[in-house]
Structures are given as C-alpha cells and as structure tokens.
C-alpha positions as CSV (number, residue, x, y, z in Angstrom):
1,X,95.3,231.8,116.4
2,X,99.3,231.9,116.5
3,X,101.1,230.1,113.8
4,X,102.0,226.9,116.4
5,X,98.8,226.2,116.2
6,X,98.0,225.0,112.7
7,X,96.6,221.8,112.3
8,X,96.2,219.8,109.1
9,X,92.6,219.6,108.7
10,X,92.9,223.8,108.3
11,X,95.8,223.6,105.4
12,X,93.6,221.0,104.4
13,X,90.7,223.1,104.1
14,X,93.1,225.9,102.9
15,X,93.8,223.8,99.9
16,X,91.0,222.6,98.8
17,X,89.5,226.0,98.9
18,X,92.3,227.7,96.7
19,X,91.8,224.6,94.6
20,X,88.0,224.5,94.6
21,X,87.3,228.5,94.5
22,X,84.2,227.4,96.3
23,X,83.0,227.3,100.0
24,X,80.3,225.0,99.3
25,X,82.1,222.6,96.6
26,X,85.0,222.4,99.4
27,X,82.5,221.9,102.1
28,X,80.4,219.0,100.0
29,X,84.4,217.2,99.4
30,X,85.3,217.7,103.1
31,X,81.7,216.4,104.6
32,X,81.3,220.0,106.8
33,X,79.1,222.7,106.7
34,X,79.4,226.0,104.6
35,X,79.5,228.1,107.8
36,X,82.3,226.3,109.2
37,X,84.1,226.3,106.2
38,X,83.6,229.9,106.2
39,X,85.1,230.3,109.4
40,X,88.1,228.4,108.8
41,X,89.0,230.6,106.4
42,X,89.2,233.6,108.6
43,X,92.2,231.8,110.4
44,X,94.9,231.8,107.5
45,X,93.3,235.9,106.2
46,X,94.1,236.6,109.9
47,X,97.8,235.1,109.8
48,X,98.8,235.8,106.5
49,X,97.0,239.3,106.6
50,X,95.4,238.6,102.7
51,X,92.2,237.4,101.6
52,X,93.4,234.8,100.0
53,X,90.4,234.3,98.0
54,X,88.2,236.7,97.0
55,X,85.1,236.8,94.4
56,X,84.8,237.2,90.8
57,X,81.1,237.1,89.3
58,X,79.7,233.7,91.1
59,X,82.6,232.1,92.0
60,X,86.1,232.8,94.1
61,X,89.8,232.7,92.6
62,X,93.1,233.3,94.7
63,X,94.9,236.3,95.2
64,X,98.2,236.1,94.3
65,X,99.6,235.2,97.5
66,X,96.7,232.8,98.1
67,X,98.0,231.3,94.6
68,X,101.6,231.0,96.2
69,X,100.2,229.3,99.0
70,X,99.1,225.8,96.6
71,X,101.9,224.1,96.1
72,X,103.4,224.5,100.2
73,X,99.6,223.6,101.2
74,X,100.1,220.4,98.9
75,X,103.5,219.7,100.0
76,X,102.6,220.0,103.5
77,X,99.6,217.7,103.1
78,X,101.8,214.7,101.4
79,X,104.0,215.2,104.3
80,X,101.3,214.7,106.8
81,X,99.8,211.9,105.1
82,X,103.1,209.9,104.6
83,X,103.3,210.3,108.7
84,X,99.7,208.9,109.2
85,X,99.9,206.7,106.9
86,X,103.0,205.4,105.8
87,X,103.4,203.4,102.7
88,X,104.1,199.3,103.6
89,X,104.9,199.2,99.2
90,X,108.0,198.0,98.7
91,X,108.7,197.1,94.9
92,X,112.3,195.5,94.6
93,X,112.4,195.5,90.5
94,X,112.6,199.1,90.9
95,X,114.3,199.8,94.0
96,X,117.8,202.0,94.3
97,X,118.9,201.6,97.6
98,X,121.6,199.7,99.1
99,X,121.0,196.4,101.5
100,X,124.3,195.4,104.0
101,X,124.4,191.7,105.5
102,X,127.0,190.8,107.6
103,X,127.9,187.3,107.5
104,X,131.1,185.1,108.9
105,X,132.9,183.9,105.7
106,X,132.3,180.0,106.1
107,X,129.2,180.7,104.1
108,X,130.8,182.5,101.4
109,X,130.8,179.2,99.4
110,X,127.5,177.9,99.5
111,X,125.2,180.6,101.0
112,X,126.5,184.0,99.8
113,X,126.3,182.9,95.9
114,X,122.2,181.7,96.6
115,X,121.2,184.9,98.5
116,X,123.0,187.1,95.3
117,X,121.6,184.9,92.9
118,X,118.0,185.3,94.2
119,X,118.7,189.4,95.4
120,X,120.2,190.3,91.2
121,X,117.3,188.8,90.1
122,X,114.7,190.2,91.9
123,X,116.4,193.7,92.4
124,X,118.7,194.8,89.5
125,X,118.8,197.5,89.7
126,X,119.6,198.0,94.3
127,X,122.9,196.9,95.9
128,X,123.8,194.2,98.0
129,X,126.6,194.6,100.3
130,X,128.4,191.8,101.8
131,X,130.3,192.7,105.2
132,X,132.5,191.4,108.0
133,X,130.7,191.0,111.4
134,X,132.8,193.4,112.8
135,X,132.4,196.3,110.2
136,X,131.4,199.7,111.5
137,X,131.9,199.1,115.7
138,X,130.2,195.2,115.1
139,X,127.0,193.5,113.8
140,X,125.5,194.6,116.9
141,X,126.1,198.4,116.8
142,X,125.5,198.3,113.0
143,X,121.9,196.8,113.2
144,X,120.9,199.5,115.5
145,X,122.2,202.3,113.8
146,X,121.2,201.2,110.2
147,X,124.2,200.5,108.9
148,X,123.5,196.8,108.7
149,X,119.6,195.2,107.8
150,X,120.4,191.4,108.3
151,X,122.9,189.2,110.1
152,X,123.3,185.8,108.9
153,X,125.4,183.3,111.6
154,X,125.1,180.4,114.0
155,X,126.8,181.1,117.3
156,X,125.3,179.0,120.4
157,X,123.8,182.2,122.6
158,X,122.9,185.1,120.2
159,X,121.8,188.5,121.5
160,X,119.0,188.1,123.5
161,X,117.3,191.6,121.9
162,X,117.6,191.0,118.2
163,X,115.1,189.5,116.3
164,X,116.0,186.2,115.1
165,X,114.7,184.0,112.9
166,X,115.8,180.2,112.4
167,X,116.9,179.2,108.5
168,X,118.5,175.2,108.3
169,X,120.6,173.1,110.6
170,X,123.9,171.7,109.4
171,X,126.0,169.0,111.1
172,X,130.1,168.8,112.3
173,X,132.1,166.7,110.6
174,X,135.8,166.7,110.3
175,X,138.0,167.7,107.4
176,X,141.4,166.2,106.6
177,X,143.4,165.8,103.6
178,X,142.9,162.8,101.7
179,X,146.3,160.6,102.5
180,X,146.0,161.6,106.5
181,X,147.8,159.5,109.0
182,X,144.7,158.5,110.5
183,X,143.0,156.0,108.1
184,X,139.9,156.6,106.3
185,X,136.7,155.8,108.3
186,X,139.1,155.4,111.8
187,X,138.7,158.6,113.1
188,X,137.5,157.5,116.8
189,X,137.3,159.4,119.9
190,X,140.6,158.8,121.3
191,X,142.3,159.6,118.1
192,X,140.5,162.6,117.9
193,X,141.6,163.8,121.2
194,X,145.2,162.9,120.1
195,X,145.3,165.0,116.6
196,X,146.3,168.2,116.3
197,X,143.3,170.3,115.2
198,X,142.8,173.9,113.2
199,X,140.8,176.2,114.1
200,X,139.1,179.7,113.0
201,X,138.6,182.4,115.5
202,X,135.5,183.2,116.5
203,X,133.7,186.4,115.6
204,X,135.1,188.2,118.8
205,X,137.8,186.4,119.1
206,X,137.6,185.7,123.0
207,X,135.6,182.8,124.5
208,X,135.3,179.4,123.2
209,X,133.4,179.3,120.0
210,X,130.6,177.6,118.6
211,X,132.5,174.3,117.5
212,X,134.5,173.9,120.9
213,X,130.7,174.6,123.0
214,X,129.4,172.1,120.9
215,X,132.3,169.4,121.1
216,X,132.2,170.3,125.0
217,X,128.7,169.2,125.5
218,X,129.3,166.2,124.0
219,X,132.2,165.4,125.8
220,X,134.9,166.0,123.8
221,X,138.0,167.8,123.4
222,X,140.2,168.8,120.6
223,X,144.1,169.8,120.9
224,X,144.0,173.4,118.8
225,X,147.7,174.0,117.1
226,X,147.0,176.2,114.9
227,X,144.1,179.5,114.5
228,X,143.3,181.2,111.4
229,X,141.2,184.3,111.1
230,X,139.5,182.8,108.0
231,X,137.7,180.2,107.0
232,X,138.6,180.3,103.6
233,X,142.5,179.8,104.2
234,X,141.6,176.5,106.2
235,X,141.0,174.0,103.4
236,X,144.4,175.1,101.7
237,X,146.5,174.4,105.1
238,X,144.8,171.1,105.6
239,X,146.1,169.8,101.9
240,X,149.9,170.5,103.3
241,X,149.4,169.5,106.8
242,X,148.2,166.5,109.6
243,X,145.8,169.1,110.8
244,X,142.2,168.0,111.2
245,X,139.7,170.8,111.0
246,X,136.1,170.4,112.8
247,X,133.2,172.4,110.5
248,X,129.8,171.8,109.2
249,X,128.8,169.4,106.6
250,X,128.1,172.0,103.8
251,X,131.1,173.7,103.8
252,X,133.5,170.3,104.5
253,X,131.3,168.8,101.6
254,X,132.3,171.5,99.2
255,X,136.0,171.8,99.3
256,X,136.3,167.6,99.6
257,X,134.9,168.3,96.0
258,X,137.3,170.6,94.8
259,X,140.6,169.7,96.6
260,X,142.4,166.3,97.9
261,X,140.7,166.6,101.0
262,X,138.0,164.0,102.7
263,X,135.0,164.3,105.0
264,X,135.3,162.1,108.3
265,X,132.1,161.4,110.8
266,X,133.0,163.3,114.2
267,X,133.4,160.4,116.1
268,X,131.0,161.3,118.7
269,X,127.0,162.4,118.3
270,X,127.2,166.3,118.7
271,X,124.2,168.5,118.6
272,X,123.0,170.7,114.9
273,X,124.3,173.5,114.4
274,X,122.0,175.9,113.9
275,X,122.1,178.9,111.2
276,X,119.6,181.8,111.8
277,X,119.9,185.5,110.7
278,X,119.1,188.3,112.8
279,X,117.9,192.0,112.4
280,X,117.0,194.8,114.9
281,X,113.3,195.9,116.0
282,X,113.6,199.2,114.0
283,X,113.6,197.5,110.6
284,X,110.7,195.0,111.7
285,X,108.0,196.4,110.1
286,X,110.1,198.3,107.3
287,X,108.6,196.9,104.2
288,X,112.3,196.7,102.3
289,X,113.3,194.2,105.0
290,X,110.8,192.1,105.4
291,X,111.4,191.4,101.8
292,X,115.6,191.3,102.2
293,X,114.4,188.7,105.3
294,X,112.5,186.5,103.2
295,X,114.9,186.5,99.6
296,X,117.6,184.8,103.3
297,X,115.0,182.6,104.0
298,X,114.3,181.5,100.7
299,X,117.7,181.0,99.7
300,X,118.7,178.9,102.5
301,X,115.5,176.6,101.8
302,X,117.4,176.3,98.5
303,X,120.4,175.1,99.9
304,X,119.4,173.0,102.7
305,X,117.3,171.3,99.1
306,X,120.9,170.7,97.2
307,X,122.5,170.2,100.1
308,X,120.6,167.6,101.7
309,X,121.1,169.3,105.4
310,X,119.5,168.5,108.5
C-alpha cells in the first residue's frame, strides 16, 4: 500500500492499537474481528518498516517509533473528525474573535447603540466592528470574502444573491427646523415641490436613492440643493437653513428631540421603508452567525418596541 493511500479507519486502528497494546481489546472497541485487525497492522510495519508493536509477556507495548507515532495518529484523527463532523457550538460568553457589520450611518443613532448594547453583553470578551458600506472594495465583495458577516440597510432592490432577512419598517417624514417658512402642519404637496430639499448620497453614489424611488412612486418630486455624504451632518444644516430634509420617522424623531428641529407628515402616502440585513451563503450555516444574525434581529424588535415603528 503507498502512503496516498491511507485512510482514517487504518490510523484509527493504528491508534487504538498503540493505545490498547491489544489486538483483541482494539478489535472488541472498534466492532471487527481479531484477524482483520491483525491484518491492518501489517500496512503501517510495511510503510514505516518497524513493528510498531511488539510482545512482552501477554500483552503488546510500542516500539519506540510506534510510541512517536500517538500523538500524529491522535492529531490526525481530531482533524478528520472536525471535517466529518464539524462542531455547530458556538458559545458567545467566551468567544475571541472579531464580528464586522456594515451599516449606512442614519442608524448610528438609534440602531448601532441597541445591537452593541445587546453584542457587550452577551460577548465580552469578542469585538464588534462597525464599518462603512464601502470598506474593503464594498459590502458586496466584503461578504464574500469574509471580511464582512452582516449588512444592515434598506435600499429598494438589494442583491438578488445575498441572503436577506427582513427586521422593522419605518416611515418618511420630513425634517425642518422649528421656525421654517413653511408653517407648522402646512407642508402640502405643492409646497413640497417648491422647497428646496437636502439630501445624503446614496451608498454608491450614482442612481436615484431609496427616498427619491420612493417619493417617485408616489408621485412626487423634490428640488435637491444641496447633498451631503452623511447623514449625521444633516440635522446641523437644517437648524441654519430653509432646507427641508426627507428621512424616516426614527431618525427625524430623534434629533426633533435634541435640536430646534420639527417633524412634518410627507404630504403624500408613500410606501414603508423597509430595513433588512443581509449576509452571504458561506456564513449560513456558520454557527457564530447565526447567532450575530439573531443579537440584529433582536435588537431591532427592541427598537421598533420604543420606537413605536410600523
């Protein structure tokens, strides 16, 4: 027999025998016959050119080689067994490693802080990575390669090969600063169409975003002046302009609480914007994942609770 042709069930046998220092003791653990024990035995004398075991009153003990021989037999064995049957345990109190989600910053405010809450928590002692959706070649390169286990966002048409899996719906509003020209609870369609609007770029910058889609299938338009990269710059340029800036509920909701800004109806019936995360088919079944997946999940039922989301 050459040397490609070793199989497990002979280091198997191999080990248990320079364990056992018996051919019927290892035969009786194994469920074969004495004979066929016996026989596998002759393979790894006949490759290794030492008997391996060899007899001392009424029982065997290894040669010295055969000795050397337990420990890479027991390695080898672990190996094989982790391929055939690999371990689904994942325990997050005492896990090391690092998780990466990549998420557009309009949920810093409100999402981002549940998800760490819930991830410090449960796994104090791993890292959680928070990253921009185009970090290392974009979210969709970086879910393949590994870079990246979840993607939280809520763009109209996501990747049609990525898992997804839906967490809340929120609803557009519009946010203006609190002495606007156009008078609380008078925001109408026509004077929507008339304002000058902000806007954040979208994730790829090209292509109408996720807002403008949405405002387009209801049949509206908005006149964009002005484009920021960020959505966390927006609220500050509303409070020292006449832009009005079209965004969901929760994150309109939270900065009308902390600066002179106010929270207007959109003054036409607009479809839900939809939040959702995504993650590639290689990390499916990956035990470490599912459990990232479901700490998303469960924050974002926590949210949609406080913040009384559709």
């Amino acid at each position: 027999m050459s040397k490609d042709a070793i199989d497990s069930h002979l280091i198997r046998i191999l080990h248990t025998l320079l364990e056992e220092g018996s051919v019927s003791r290892t035969a009786s653990l194994l469920g074969q016959t004495q004979p066929a024990i016996s026989v596998a035995l002759r393979w790894p004398r006949e490759l290794t050119g030492d008997p391996l075991l060899v007899r001392s009153g009424s029982h065997m003990v290894p040669t010295a080689h055969g000795l050397s021989l337990v420990a890479p037999a027991a390695q080898a064995l672990r190996g094989i067994d982790d391929i055939l049957h690999p371990s689904q345990n994942f325990d997050p109190a005492q896990a090391r490693q690092t998780f990466r989600i990549a998420s557009p910053d309009y949920l810093d405010v409100f999402f981002v802080p549940a998800i760490v809450e819930r991830f410090q928590r449960a796994a104090p002692l791993a890292r959680l990575e928070f990253t921009h959706l185009l970090a290392g070649g974009g979210y969709e390169q970086g879910l393949e390669n590994g870079f990246l286990d979840v993607v939280i966002g809520n763009w109209q048409t996501p990747p049609g090969h990525l898992r997804l899996q839906p967490l809340c719906d929120d609803q557009l509003v519009c946010l203006m600063r609190e002495d606007h020209p156009v008078q609380r609870g008078r925001l109408d369609a026509q004077s929507y169409a008339q304002a000058s609007h902000l806007a954040v770029a979208t994730h790829n910058g090209s292509g109408p975003g996720t807002i403008d889609i949405a405002l387009r299938e209801a049949g509206l338009r908005r006149n964009v002046d002005v484009t920021l990269p960020y959505f966390g710059s927006a609220p500050y340029v509303l409070v020292k302009s006449d832009l009005i800036f079209t965004t969901t509920l929760s994150f309109a909701r939270h900065h009308a609480e902390h600066l002179p800004l106010r929270v207007e109806p959109l003054p036409i019936v607009a479809p839900p914007l939809r939040y959702y995360q995504l993650w590639h088919e290689r990390s499916h079944r990956a035990a470490a994942s599912c459990w990232l997946r479901k700490l998303v999940a469960q924050a974002a039922l926590g949210v949609h609770a406080a913040s009384n989301i559709d």
